[in-house]
N, C-alpha and C positions, 0 to 999 in steps of 0.2 A: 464599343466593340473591342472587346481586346483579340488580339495579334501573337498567333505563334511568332516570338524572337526568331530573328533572320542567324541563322549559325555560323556568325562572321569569324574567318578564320583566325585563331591566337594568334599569328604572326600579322595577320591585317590591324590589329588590337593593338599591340605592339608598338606595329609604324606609326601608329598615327599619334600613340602617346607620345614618343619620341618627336616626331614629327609636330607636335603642339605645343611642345617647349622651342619651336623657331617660328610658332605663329607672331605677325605683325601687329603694328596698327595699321587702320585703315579709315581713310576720307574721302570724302567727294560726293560727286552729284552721282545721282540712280536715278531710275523708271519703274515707278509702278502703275499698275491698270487697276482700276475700278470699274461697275459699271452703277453704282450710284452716285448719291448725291455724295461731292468729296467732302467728306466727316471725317479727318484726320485720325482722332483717336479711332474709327474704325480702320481705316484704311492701314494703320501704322501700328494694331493690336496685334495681329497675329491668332487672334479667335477665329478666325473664316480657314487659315490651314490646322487650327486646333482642330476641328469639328470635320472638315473634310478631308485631310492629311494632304498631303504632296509628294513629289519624289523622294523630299528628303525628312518628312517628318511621318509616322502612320497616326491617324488619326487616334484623336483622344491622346495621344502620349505627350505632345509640349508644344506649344506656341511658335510660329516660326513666321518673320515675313519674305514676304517674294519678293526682290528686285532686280533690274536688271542693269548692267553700266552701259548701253543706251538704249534710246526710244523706240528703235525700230526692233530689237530683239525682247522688247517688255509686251510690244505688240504682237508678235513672233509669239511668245509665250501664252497671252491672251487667246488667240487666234487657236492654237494647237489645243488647248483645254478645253476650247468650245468644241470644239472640229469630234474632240475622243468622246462627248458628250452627245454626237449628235447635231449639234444646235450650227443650222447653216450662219452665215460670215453676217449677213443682211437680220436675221433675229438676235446677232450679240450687239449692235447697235442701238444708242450709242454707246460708246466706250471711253472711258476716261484714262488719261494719263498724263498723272504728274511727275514731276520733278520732287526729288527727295533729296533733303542733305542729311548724311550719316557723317559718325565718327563715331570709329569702334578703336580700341584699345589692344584686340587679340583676335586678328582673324587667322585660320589658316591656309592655305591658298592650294588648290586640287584643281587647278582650272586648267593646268594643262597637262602633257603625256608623261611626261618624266617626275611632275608631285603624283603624279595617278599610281606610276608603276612604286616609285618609293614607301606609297601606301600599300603594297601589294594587293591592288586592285588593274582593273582593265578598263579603259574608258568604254569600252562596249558592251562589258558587265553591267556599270554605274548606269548609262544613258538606255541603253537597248531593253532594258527590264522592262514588262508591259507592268508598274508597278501596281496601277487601279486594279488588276485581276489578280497579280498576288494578294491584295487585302481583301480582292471579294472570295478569295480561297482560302480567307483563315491566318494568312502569313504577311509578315513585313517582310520589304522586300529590301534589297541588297543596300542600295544605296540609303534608305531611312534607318538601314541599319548602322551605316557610317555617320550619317546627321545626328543618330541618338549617341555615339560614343562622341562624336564632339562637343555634341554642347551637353556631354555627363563630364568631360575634360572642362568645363565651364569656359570654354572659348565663346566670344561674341558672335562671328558671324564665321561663314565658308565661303569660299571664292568656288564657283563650279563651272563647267563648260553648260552651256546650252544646247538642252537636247532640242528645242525646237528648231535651234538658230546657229547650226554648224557653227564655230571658228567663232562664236561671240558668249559674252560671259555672265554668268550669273554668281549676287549674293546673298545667301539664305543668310537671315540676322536671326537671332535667338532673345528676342526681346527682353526674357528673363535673366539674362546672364551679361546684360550691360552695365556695363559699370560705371560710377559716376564720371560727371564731364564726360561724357558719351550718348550716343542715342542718335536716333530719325525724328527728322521733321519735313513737312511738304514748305516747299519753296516758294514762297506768292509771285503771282504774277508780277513783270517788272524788276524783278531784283535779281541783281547779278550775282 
């Protein structure tokens, strides 16, 4: 399915160029949900938001995975995806969620009100977008329009607020734009 371009304004383009020459590194433990069996290289491919897209990627345009920096808002996540789909709490059962270790080299961080506005964006723009009905109307919608200008800025991941899980955070990774000595892996049980 290709996607009317979202007509992200020149100066939001701009910010965030600007604004990706002060992106960080980034470490630590995340959460992701599954609801198969945990197969790592699926779970940590980024093919499941290729094919179905996400807030911040439109589907078919690039690989992204979903995590979240804790368990209860990865749950949050999971929870709200089913919920827009229909699918009562009791048929998304069971639910997987693991622990993930990243290290990315260049994220940029939009996760709260003041990198939002710097972006000349609006966190209720980004969040509030019903994005699944822009795509089934032909168009990307706002915020996969910022996911696709960052990771064309070949930055690794974005720091974002969570639309399901008020005041907790999410990191979209761009698997294809990791660079070495960097990367996701799931955490086996047992290891600190």
């Amino acid at each position: 399915m290709i996607l009317r371009p979202h007509p992200l304004p020149l100066r939001t383009t701009r910010a965030l160029r600007r604004l990706a020459k002060s992106a960080q590194p980034w470490a630590g433990t995340v959460f992701r949900t599954g609801t198969g069996p945990m197969d790592p290289p699926r779970l940590l491919s980024g093919e499941g938001a290729l094919a179905s897209g996400g807030r911040w990627n439109a589907p078919g345009a690039f690989r992204v995975v979903y995590v979240s920096l804790t368990a209860e808002t990865a749950l949050s996540e999971a929870l709200a995806r089913f919920r827009s789909a229909g699918v009562p709490d009791s048929a998304a059962m069971p639910l997987l969620v693991v622990a993930v270790q990243v290290r990315l080299k260049l994220v940029l961080d939009l996760s709260d009100d003041a990198s939002i506005r710097a972006a000349g964006l609006a966190r209720r723009s980004l969040l509030g977008e019903d994005w699944r009905r822009s795509n089934q109307e032909g168009k990307e919608a706002l915020a996969q329009a910022v996911g696709r200008t960052v990771q064309v800025l070949e930055l690794e991941g974005l720091l974002v607020p969570s639309a399901a899980a008020p005041g907790q955070t999410n990191l979209v990774v761009f698997p294809d734009r990791v660079r070495p000595g960097g990367g996701l892996r799931i955490r086996r049980p047992g290891r600190h």
